[in-house]
Every structure is written in C-alpha cells, then in structure tokens.
PLY file of the C-alpha trace (Angstrom):
ply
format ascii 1.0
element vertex 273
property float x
property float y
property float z
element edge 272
property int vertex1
property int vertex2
end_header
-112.81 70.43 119.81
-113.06 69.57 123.20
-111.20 66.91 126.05
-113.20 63.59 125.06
-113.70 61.97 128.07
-114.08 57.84 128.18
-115.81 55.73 130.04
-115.38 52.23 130.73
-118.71 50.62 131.08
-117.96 47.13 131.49
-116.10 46.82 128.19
-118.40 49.05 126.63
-116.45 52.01 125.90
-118.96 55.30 126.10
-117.93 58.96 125.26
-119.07 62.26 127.07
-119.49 64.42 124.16
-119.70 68.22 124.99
-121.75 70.30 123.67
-120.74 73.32 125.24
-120.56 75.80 128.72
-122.84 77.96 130.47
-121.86 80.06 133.44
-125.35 80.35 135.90
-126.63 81.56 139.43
-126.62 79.21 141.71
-130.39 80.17 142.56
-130.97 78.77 139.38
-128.64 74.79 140.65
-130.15 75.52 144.45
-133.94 76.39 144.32
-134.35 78.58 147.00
-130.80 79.66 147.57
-129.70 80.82 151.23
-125.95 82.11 151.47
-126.18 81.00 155.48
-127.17 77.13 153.92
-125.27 76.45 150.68
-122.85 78.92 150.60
-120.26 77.43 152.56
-120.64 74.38 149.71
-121.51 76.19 146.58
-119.00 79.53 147.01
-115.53 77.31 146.27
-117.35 76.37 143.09
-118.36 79.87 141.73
-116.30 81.63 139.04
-115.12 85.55 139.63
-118.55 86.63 138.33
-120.75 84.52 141.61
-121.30 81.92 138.96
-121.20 78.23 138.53
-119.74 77.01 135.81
-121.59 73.63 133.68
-121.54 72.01 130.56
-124.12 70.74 128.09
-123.08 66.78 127.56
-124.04 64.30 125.29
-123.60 60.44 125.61
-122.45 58.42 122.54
-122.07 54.42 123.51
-120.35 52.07 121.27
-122.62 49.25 121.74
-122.37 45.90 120.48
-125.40 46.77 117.98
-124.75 50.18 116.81
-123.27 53.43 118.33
-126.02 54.68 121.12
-126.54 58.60 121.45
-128.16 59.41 124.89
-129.38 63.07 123.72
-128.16 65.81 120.60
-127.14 68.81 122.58
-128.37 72.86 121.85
-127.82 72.32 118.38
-130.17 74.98 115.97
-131.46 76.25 119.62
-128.16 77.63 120.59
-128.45 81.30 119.98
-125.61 83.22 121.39
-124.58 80.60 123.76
-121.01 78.69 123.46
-122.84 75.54 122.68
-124.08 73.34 119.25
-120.54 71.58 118.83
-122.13 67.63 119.41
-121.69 67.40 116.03
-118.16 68.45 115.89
-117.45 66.17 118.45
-119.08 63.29 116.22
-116.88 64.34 113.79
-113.58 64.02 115.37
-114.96 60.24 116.03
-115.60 59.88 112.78
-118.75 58.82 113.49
-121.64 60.58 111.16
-125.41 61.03 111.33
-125.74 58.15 109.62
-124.22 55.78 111.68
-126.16 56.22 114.63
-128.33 53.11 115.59
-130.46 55.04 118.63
-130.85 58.13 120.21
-132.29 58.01 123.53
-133.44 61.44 124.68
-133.75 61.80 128.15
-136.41 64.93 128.13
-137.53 67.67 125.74
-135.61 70.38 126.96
-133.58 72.44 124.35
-130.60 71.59 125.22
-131.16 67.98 124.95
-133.34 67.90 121.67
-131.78 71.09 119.49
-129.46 68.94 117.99
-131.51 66.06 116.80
-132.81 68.99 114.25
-131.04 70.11 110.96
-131.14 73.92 110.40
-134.26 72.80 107.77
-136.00 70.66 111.02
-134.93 67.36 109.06
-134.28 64.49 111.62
-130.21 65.00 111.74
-129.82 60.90 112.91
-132.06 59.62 109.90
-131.23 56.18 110.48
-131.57 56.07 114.50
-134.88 55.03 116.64
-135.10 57.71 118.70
-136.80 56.75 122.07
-138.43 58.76 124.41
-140.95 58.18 127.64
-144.61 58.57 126.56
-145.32 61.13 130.02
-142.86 62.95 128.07
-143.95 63.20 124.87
-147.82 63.84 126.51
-146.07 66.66 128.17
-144.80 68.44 125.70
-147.57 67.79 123.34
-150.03 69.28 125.97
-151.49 72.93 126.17
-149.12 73.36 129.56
-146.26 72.67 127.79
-147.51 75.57 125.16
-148.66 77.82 127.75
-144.63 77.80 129.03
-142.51 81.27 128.61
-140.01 82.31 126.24
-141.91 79.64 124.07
-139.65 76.86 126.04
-142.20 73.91 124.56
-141.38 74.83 121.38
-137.94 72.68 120.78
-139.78 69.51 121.87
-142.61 70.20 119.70
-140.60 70.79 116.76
-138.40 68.00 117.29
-140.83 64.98 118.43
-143.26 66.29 115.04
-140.23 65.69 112.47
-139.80 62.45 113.93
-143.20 61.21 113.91
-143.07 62.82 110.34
-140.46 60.12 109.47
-141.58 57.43 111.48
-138.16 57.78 113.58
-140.19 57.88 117.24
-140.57 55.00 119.23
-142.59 55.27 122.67
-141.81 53.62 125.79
-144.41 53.07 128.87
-141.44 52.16 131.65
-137.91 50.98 131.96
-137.14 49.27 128.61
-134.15 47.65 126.75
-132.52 49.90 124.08
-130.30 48.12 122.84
-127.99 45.26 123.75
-126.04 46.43 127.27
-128.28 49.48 126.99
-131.34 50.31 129.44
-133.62 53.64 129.42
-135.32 53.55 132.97
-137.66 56.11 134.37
-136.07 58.81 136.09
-139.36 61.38 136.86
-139.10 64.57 138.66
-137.01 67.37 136.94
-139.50 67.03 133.94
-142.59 64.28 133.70
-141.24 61.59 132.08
-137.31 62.27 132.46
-135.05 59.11 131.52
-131.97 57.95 132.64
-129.72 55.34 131.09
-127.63 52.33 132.40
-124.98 50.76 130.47
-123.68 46.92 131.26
-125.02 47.79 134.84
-121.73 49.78 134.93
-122.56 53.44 134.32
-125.53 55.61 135.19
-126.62 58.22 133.24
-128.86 60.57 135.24
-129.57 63.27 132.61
-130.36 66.15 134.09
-131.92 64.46 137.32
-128.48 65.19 138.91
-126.96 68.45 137.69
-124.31 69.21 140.32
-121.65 67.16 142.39
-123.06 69.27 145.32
-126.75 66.90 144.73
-124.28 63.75 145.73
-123.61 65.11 149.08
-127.10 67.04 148.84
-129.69 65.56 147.34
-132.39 67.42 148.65
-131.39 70.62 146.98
-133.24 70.79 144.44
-133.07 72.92 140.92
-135.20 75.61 140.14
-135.59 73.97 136.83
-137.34 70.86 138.68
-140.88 70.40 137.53
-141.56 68.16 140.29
-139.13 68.89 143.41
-140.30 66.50 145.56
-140.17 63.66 142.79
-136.31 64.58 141.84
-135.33 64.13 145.06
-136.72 61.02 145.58
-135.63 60.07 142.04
-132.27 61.03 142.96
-131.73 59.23 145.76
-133.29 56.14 144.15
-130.03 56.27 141.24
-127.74 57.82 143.54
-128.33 54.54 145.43
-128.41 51.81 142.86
-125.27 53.70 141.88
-123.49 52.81 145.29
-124.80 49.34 145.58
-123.75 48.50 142.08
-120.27 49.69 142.47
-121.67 52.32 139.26
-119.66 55.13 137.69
-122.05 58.16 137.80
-122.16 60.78 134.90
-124.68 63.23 133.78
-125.78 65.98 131.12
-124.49 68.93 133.38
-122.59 66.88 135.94
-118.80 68.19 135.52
-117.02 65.02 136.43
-118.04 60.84 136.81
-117.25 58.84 139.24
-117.70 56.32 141.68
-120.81 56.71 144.67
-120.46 55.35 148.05
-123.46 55.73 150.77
-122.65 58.44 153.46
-125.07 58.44 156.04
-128.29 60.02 154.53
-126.45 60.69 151.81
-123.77 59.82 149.36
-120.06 60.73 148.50
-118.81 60.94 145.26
-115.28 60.30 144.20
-113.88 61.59 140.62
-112.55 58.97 138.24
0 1
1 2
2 3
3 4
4 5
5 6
6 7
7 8
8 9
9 10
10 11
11 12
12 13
13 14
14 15
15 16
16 17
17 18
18 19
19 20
20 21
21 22
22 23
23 24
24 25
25 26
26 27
27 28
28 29
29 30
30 31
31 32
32 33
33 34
34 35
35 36
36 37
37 38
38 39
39 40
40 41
41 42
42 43
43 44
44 45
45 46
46 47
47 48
48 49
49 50
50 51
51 52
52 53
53 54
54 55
55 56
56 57
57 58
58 59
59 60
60 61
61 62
62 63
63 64
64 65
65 66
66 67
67 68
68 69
69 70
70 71
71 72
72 73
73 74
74 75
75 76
76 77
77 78
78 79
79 80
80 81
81 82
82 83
83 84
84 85
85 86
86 87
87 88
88 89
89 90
90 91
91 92
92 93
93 94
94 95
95 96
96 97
97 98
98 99
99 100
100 101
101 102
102 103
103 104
104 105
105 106
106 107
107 108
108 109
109 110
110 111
111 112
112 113
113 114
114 115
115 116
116 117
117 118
118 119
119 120
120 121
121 122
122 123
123 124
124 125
125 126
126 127
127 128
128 129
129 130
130 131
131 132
132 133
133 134
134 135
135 136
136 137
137 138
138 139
139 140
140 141
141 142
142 143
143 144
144 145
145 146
146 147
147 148
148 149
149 150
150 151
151 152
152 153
153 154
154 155
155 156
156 157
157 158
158 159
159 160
160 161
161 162
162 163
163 164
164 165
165 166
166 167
167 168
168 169
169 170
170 171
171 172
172 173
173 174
174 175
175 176
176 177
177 178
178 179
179 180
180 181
181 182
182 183
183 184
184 185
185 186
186 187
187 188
188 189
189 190
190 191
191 192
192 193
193 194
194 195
195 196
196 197
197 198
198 199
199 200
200 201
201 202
202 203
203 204
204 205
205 206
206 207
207 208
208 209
209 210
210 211
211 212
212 213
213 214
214 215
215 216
216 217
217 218
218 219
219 220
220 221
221 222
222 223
223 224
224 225
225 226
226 227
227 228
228 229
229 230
230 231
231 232
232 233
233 234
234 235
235 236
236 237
237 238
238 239
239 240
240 241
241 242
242 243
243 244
244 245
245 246
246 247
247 248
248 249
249 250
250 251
251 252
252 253
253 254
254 255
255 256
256 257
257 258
258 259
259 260
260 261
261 262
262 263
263 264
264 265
265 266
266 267
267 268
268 269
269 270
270 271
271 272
C-alpha cells in the first residue's frame, strides 16, 4: 500500500511499516511554539494548511529468531484518521499474525498499541511475547492514566488486559535483550517508561522520543505530547549521541526519514539515507 522502506541493520534487514499520515500544528511538535524562534526552521516544513505533515510507523525486523515487530500502529483506534493499514503492510510481506515471534511496544499510546487488538480485543500477534517497560505498564494501569481526557488511557488498558488475559505480556525492569541482535533500552521522558530499540548496534529506534528531524538539530524543543519535558530532552540527547558515536542509522515512529547522526556542536546533524 505504501513505499516500504529498508533498512540495513548490520545484515539484519528491518522494514518501516506505515501505518498511516496525520497533518498537525506545530504547537502540538514545538511545545510552546514562537514564530520569532522556530519559524524560520519549522515554516519550510508546513503544508498549505500551516501544518506539518507525519506518519504513524511501525518496525518489523527479520531477526535471526523470528520476525520482530517494534509496535502495531492505530489499528481499531483509528477513527476517521488515514491510518490502521500495519496490517496491510504485513500482508504485502507475506508475513501474518502468526508469524510474529515479538512485539516490542515502545509506550501505550494509541497509535502504538491499536493494532495489537482485533476488532473483538483478541491479541492480533497470538503467538508473539509482547514486551513492554513495567513504569509503563504501572502508568497506564494507574488512576492518572484514567483520570486522562478524551479517555486517552483507555487503548493501553484494553490492550495490556487482553494480553495478560492470554499470558502474551512479558515485563521488563531496564534495558533487556529481545531477541538475538535485538535490544529494548529505556528511553523515559515523552511517556514514563518509553522504549527504544537497537538492532546489531546498527539502527536506533527512538519511538516517539524523537518525532521530528527538526529535534536532531534541536533537541531541546520539546513536544507538547511530552509527559516529562525535561526527561525527553535529556533522553534525546543521550540516543541522539550513542547514535553518532556508533556510526547508527536513526529512525523513528513519526520521524519522516533515517539516517546517519553526526555531533554538531551542542547538537547533532542528521543526514538522510
């Protein structure tokens, strides 16, 4: 349905599976917006409407072991949004539900758990360990997470209680081997226990801890959907530089390209494979 794009992670091969587009403010990328301060950076990325244009990726990873999915998309929580095609994408892989060893999901946002539901809330990978930081799961298991508006806890809640239902959840306390070539590390700051994932030391994925290419050159501008500002900034520069200094390829959920990181001063520079 869409471009598949491939990565080369050391002789792993891993896929950016799309999910969809969204079209946003860029108050909502730039907490705290000022025209005078990002807009000479942010305005030759907005569409006709003032908007910024950003997809909802997946990861799939062909690992030695088993194929690897680093998160499911929208999936049942799309709504009217041009999103919920993961499983499309599968599809043209030939690669079914089935087949998947692991999912690693990198927080409980919607658009990174709705597709690990089926319409009925059946685990849609019932074969897969899925993995998933325990200050995560507290989270979104806690009455803050239910307090939330527009009922925003409810995708995680759904999601992580079908796959305790199965036994399908597995709960990690820090960075931890996934599979073979395959790393979840601790990535805190846009939600409490956000993941990231490293494959064959050779890509980074940052989830949603880097959602722009304008956090590369910027990584103090933080999103409005940061829980914890101060700890995504530091958590970005932390990846941003073991990305550098490990001559990394750099990709993420919302991220629209990957590429290669080089230190620029107090910041970084990213250049587009």
């Amino acid at each position: 349905m869409f471009d598949d794009q491939i990565l080369d992670a050391g002789g792993i091969r891993c896929h950016v599976l799309i999910d969809g587009w969204r079209a946003v403010s860029p108050r909502f990328v730039f907490r705290g917006y000022d025209d005078a301060v990002h807009g000479p950076f942010v305005r030759p990325h907005l569409d006709e409407h003032g908007k910024l244009l950003g997809r909802f990726a997946a990861l799939l990873v062909e690992a030695t072991d088993g194929p690897v999915l680093v998160d499911a998309g929208l999936g049942i929580f799309r709504d009217d949004l041009d999103a919920g095609h993961l499983h499309d994408e599968l599809d043209q892989l030939n690669v079914r539900p089935w087949d998947i060893r692991c999912v690693v999901i990198t927080h409980g946002h919607a658009d990174h758990v709705g597709g690990l539901l089926t319409p009925r809330h059946d685990p849609t990978f019932p074969d897969a360990r899925h993995l998933i930081h325990r200050r995560e799961a507290d989270y979104w298991a806690s009455d803050e997470a239910e307090a939330l508006p527009d009922d925003a806890g409810r995708p995680a809640l759904l999601a992580m209680h079908a796959l305790l239902e199965a036994d399908l959840l597995d709960v990690i306390e820090q960075d931890a081997p996934v599979v073979a070539g395959v790393h979840a590390i601790e990535a805190p700051g846009h939600t409490p226990g956000h993941l990231a994932v490293v494959v064959n030391d050779a890509l980074l994925w940052a989830g949603d801890s880097i959602v722009s290419q304008l956090n590369v050159s910027h990584p103090q501008w933080v999103s409005a959907a940061d829980m914890d500002p101060r700890a995504n900034e530091e958590t970005r520069r932390s990846l941003l530089a073991r990305a550098a200094d490990g001559g990394m390829t750099l990709a993420g959920s919302h991220l629209p390209v990957a590429g290669s990181i080089a230190r620029d001063g107090n910041a970084y520079a990213m250049t587009a494979d």
